[in-house]
Structure formats: C-alpha cells, structure tokens
C-alpha positions, -999 to +999 in steps of 0.1 A: -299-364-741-331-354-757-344-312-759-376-304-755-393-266-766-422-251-749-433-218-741-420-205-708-441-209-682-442-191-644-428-220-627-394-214-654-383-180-639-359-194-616-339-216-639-343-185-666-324-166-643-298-184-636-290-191-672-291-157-677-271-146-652-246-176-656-249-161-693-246-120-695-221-098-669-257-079-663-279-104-656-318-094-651-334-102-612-356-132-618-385-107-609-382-093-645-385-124-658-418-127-643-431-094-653-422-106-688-446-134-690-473-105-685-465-086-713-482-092-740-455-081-764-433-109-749-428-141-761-397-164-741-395-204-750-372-226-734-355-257-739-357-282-714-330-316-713-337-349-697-321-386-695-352-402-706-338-427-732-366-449-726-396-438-736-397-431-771-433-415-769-440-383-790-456-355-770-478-332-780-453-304-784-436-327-811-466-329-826-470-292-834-434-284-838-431-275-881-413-291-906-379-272-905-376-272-867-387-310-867-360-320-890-333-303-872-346-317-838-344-350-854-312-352-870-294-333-839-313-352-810-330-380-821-363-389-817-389-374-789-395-384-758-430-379-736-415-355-711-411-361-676-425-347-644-391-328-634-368-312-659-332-289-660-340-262-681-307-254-707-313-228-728-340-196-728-350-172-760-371-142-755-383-115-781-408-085-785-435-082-815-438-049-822-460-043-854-444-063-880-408-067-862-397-095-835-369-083-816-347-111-798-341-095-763-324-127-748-311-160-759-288-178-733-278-218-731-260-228-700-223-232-702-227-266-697-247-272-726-232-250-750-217-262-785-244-287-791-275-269-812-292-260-786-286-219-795-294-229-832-325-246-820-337-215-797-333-192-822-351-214-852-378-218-823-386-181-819-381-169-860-409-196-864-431-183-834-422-142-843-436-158-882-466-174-866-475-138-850-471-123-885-433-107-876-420-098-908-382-090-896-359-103-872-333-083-852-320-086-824-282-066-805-251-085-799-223-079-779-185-073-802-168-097-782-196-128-788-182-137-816-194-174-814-232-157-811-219-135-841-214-165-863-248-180-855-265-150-866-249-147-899-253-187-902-293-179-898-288-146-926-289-121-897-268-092-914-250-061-895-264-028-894 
C-alpha cells in the first residue's frame, strides 16, 4: 500500500468523522469538522491509502514533502505514486497555531490501519507544518489509558507536564 499527505480538504469531512468517531468514545459531528476548515487557526492533514502499485509517478505533493518526512515515507512505504481519482482516507491530524504554540487537537488512524507508521507519519506531517507557520512548541492532551499514543509522543520528545 502507498500513503499519501495532503491538507484536508471539504470533500474529507465525512471520512474524518468516521475515523474519529471509530477512534475517540466522544467523537465530534462531522459538522465540526467542517467549521474547522474555516478557522484560520486550524490546520487538519490527512493521509489517504491506495492499491496503486503501478504507477510509480511522483506527484506534486512528493515533491514538496521535506527531507525528514521524505525519508521516512520512503523507507516505510516505498516510493510515490501519482494519486488516483478516488481514495479511503486512513488517518487524520489536526492542530491550532496560537502565537508561537501548535496544539494537536486530533490525530486518529483507522483501526484497520493502525501499527503501520501511519500515526508516526501524521504527527511528523503536522510538527513540520506547525514549524513552517513559525510554531515554536508542540503540545498536544492524551488520554491515561492510550498508552500506545503515549509511547509515540515520548518517541517524538513530547515530555509530560
């Protein structure tokens, strides 16, 4: 399978909420994910999967992606694809810039896809984006009992407070 990131887009919401709500116990009403992408303090990115095998065409969002992130997409997934017309969204991130701080508000993977990178991918995704809009620190709330997002956080240098 190949992963694709991009900025989430209006026709996303749906598939956003059901990862979230196949995700969290309180899941937010797909409307809210709308209002989001009208916020200008909101930034969400999402991670889309295909079969494509194929084509092994960079697109353009390869083409920007930075070092770091294109590394671990490339050891991880292999190579790019061009994406295709139609594709199952996996995985969602979504943060806040306030002054200098990006807080992660969200970051979900569908139980299907989980335990394959694509929560480490999300969350390189949006510390490089919240860097790009001059965010100077992290932080973001997790639940006691996630202890597998836990471990992420500390793999990234997240520290508790």
């Amino acid at each position: 399978m190949t992963y694709h990131v991009r900025l989430m887009r209006r026709d996303d919401v749906t598939q956003v909420a059901e990862i979230d709500h196949e995700a969290f116990p309180s899941a937010w009403p797909a409307a809210n994910f709308t209002h989001e992408l009208e916020n200008l303090l909101a930034h969400y990115l999402v991670v889309e999967s295909d079969n494509d095998m194929d084509a092994v065409v960079p697109s353009k969002a390869t083409d920007s992606v930075s070092g770091v992130r294109r590394l671990f997409n490339y050891r991880l997934f292999g190579r790019k694809v061009s994406p295709p017309a139609s594709r199952c969204l996996v995985g969602f991130v979504g943060f806040w810039i306030m002054a200098d701080e990006a807080h992660i508000t969200s970051i979900a993977v569908r139980t299907s896809h989980r335990c394959r990178g694509i929560g480490e991918l999300l969350l390189i995704s949006a510390i490089e984006l919240a860097a790009e809009l001059n965010a100077r620190m992290v932080t973001l709330e997790v639940r006691v009992s996630n202890l597998s997002a836990q471990s992420l956080y500390h793999k990234f240098g997240f520290a508790q407070v």
